[in-house]
C-alpha positions as CSV (number, residue, x, y, z in Angstrom):
1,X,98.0,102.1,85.4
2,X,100.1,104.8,87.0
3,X,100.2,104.6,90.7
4,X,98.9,107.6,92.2
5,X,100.7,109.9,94.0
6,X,97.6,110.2,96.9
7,X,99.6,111.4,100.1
8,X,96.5,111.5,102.6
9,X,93.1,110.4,102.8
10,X,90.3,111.7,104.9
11,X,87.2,109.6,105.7
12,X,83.7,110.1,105.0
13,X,81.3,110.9,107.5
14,X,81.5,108.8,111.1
15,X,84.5,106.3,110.4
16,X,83.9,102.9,112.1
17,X,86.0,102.0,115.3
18,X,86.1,98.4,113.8
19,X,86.0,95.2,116.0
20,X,88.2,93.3,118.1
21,X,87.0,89.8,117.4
22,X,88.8,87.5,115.4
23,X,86.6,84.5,114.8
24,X,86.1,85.8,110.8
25,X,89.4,86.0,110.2
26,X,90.0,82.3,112.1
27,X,86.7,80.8,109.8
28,X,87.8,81.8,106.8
29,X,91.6,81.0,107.1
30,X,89.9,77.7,108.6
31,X,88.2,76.8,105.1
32,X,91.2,77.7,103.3
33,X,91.8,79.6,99.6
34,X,92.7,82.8,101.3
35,X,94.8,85.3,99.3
36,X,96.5,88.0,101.6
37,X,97.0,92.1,100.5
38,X,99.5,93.3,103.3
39,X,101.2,97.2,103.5
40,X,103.0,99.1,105.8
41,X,101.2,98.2,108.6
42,X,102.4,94.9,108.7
43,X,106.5,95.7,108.8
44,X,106.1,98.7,111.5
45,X,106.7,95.4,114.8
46,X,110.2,94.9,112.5
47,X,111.1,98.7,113.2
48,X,110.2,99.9,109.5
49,X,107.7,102.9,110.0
50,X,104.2,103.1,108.2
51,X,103.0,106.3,105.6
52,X,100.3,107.2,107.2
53,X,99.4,105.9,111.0
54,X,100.4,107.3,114.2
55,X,103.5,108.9,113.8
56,X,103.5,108.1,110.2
57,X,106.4,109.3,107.9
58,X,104.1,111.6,106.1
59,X,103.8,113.9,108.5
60,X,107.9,114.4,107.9
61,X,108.4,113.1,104.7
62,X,107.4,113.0,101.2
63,X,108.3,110.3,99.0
64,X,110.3,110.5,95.5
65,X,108.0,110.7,92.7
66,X,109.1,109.0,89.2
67,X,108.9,112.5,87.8
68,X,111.4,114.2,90.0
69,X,113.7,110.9,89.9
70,X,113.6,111.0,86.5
71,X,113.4,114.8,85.7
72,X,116.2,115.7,88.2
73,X,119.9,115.1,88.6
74,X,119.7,116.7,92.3
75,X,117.1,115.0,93.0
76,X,119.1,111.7,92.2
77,X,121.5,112.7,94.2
78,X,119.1,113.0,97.3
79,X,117.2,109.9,96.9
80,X,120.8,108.2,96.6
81,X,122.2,109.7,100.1
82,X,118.9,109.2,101.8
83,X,118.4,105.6,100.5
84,X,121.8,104.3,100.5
85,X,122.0,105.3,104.8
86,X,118.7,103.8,104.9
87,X,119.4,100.6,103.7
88,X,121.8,100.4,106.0
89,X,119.2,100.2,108.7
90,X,116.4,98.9,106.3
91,X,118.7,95.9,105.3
92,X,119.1,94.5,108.7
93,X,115.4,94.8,109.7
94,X,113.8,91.2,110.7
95,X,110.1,89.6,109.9
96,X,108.0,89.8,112.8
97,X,105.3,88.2,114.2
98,X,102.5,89.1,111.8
99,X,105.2,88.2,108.6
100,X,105.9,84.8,110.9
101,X,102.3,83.8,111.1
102,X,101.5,84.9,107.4
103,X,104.3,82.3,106.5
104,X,102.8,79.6,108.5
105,X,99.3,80.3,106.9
106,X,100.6,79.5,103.5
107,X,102.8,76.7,104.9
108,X,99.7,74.8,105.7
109,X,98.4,75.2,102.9
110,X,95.5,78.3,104.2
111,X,96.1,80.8,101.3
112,X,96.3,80.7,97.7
113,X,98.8,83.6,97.5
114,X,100.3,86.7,99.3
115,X,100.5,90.2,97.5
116,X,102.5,93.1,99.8
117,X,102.9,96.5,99.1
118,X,105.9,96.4,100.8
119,X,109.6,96.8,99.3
120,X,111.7,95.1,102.4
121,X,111.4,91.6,101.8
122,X,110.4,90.7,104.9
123,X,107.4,87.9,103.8
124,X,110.0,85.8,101.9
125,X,112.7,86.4,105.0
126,X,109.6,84.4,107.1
127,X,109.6,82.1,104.4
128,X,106.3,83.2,102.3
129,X,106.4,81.8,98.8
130,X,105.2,82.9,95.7
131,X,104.8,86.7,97.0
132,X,104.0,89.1,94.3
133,X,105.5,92.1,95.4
134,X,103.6,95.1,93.5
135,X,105.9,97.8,94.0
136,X,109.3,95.7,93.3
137,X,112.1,95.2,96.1
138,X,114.4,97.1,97.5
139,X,116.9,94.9,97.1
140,X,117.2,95.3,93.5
141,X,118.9,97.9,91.2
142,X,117.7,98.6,87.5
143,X,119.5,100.7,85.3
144,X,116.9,103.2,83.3
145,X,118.4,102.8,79.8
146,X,119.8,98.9,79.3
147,X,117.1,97.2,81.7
148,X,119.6,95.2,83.7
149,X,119.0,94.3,87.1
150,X,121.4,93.9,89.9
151,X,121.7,92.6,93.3
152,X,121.2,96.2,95.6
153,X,124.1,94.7,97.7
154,X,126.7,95.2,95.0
155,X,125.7,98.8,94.6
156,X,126.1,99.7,98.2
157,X,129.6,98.4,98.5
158,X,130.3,100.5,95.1
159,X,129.0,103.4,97.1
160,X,130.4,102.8,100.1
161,X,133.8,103.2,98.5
162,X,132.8,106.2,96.2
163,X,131.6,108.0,99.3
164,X,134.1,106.6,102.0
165,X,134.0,110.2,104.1
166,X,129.8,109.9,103.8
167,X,129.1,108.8,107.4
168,X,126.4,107.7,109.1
169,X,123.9,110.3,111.3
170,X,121.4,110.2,113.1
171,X,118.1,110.0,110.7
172,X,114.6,108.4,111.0
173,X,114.6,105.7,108.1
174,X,111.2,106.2,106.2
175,X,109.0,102.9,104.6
176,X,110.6,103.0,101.2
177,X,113.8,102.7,102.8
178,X,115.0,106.4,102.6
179,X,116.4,108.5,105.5
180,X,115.5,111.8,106.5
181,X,118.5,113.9,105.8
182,X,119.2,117.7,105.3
183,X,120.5,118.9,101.8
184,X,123.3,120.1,104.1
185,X,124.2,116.7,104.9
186,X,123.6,115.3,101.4
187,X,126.7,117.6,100.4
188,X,128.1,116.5,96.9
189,X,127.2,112.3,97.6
190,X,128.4,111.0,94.5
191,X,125.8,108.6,92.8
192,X,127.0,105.6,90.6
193,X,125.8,104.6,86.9
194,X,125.2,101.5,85.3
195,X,128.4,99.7,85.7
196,X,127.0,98.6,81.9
197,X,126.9,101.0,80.0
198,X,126.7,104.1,82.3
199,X,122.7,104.7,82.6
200,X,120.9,106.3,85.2
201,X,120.5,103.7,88.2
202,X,117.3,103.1,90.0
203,X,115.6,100.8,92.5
204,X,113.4,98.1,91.3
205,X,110.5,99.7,93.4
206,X,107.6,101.3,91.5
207,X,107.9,105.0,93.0
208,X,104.8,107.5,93.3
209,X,103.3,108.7,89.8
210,X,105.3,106.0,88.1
211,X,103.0,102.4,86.6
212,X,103.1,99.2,88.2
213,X,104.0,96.5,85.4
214,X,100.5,95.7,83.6
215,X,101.4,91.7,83.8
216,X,101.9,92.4,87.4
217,X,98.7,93.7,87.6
218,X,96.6,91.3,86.2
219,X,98.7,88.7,87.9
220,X,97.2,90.0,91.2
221,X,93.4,90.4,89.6
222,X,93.6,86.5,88.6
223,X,94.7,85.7,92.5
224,X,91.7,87.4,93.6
225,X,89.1,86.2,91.2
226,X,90.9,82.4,92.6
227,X,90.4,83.2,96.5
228,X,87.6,82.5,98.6
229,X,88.5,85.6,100.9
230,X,90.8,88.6,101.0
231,X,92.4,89.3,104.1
232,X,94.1,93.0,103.6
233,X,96.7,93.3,106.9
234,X,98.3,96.7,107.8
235,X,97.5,99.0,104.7
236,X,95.4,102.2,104.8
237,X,94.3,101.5,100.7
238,X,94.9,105.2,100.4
239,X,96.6,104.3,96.8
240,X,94.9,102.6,94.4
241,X,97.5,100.1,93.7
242,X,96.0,98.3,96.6
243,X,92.4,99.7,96.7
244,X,92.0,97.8,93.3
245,X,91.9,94.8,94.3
246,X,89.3,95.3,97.7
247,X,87.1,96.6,94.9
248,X,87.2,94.0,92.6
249,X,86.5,91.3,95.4
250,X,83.9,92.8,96.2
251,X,82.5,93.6,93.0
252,X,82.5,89.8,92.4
253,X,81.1,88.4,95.6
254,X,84.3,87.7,97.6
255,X,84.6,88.8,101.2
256,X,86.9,91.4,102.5
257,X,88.3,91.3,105.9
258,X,90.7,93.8,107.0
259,X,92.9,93.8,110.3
260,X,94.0,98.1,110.4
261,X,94.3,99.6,113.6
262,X,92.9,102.7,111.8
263,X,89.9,103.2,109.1
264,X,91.1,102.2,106.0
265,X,90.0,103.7,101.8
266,X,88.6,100.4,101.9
267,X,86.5,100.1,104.9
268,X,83.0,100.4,103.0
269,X,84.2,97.4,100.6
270,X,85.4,95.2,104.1
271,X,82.4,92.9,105.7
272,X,84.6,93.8,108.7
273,X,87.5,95.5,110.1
274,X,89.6,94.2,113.0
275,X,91.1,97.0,114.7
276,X,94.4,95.2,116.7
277,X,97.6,95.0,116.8
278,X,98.8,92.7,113.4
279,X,101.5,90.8,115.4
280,X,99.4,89.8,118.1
281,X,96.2,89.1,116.0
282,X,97.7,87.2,113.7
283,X,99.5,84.9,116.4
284,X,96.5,84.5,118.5
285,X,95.1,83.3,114.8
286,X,97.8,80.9,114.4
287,X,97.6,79.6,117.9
288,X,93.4,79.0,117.1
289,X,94.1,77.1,114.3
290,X,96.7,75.3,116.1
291,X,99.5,76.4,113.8
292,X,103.5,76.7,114.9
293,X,105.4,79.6,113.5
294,X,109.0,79.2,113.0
295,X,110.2,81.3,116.4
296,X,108.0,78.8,118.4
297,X,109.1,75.8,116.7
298,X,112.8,76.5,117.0
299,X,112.6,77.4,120.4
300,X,110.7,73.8,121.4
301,X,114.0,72.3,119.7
């Protein structure tokens, strides 16, 4: 399935100011087998900005499509700049609270998998295992014509030194990694190919309009026909890439909980939405269930 290029979504009718009470979320992580769906949302306390909440990059920003990526040598060339001065920013961001507290859930043995729709890596920084990440990483580079992947790390030092006088500016640094630069200040950044065999490079993230990996997908549908619950954390289900999945729980009796600040695409699928903040929600969880994230446990050292 191609991943739709869906920009904005606008509720039906009165949305739902959602809940404040945690006690679902506690219960169900409580009886264990719970499989987590987490998006933007969840990275914005690590300094990574969300799509489509308050002060969301799409109200600046539109993201690459596979099309243009693919169809366009300029376009390259701009997704190169933008990304490779983002990643400068986006490579140094930290997990959180919410990604600390997701780490100890599966450390005690509380879910039976974590999917993100996130590309920063910041679930497996916390020390998540077994993440599926359904839009690839950010820290890999796969060439479009021999398939090979490589570390992203040895393509910014390439371009680093191919565009030496390329400086840094200051940009707002968007969720898929990108900055927001000018075509003025793109000026003639010169993009790299396949040290292989000289194809066109790309990162291992699935962009707008292009599929997410069929395997990947029914990966994720067998960890939700496994869990007892779905806990969806920070993502507005405006694509369906995530949406899926909410619908399929609940087509086959498995409860939804969601913990948005805002009404999510998914809302009407959810038995509840928690509207607060994910860090300190999911912290206040942990601290129910008598849990110790990493931070905490160092710090009592």
């Amino acid at each position: 399935m191609r991943m739709r290029p869906t920009l904005s979504w606008t509720p039906i009718g009165d949305p739902s100011p959602g809940t404040t009470a945690l006690e679902p979320v506690v219960d169900a992580l409580d009886t264990g087998g719970v499989l987590v769906l987490s998006g933007a949302g969840l990275s914005t306390e690590s300094g990574i900005p969300d799509y489509r909440g308050e002060g969301g990059s799409l109200s600046r920003h539109t993201p690459m499509t596979y099309q243009d990526f693919t169809g366009s040598a300029q376009a390259r060339r701009r997704y190169w700049a933008r990304s490779h001065l983002g990643w400068r920013t986006f490579g140094r961001a930290r997990p959180n609270a919410g990604h600390r507290a997701v780490a100890a859930f599966g450390r005690h043995g509380l879910l039976t998998g974590v999917i993100t729709q996130n590309v920063d890596g910041l679930h497996q920084a916390a020390g998540s295992e077994g993440v599926v990440d359904i839009h690839g990483s950010l820290d890999r580079v796969v060439c479009l014509s021999c398939g090979a992947v490589s570390p992203r790390r040895e393509l910014a030092g390439r371009l680093e030194v191919a565009n030496a006088g390329f400086g840094p500016v200051d940009a707002a640094i968007n969720p898929d990694g990108d900055a927001d630069l000018t075509d003025e200040q793109v000026g003639e950044f010169q993009v790299l190919p396949c040290a292989l065999c000289g194809g066109i490079l790309k990162p291992d993230v699935v962009f707008f309009g292009e599929a997410v990996p069929p395997s990947r997908v029914q990966h994720c549908r067998a960890l939700v026909r496994e869990a007892t619950t779905l806990l969806v954390l920070g993502s507005s289900l405006t694509v369906m890439s995530g949406l899926r999945f909410v619908r399929q729980a609940d087509q086959e009796g498995t409860p939804v909980l969601i913990i948005n600040r805002d009404p999510t695409r998914g809302d009407r699928h959810a038995a509840t939405r928690i509207s607060l903040p994910l860090g300190a929600a999911l912290t206040t969880v942990a601290d129910r269930l008598g849990l110790t994230t990493h931070d905490e446990a160092a710090g009592s050292m």
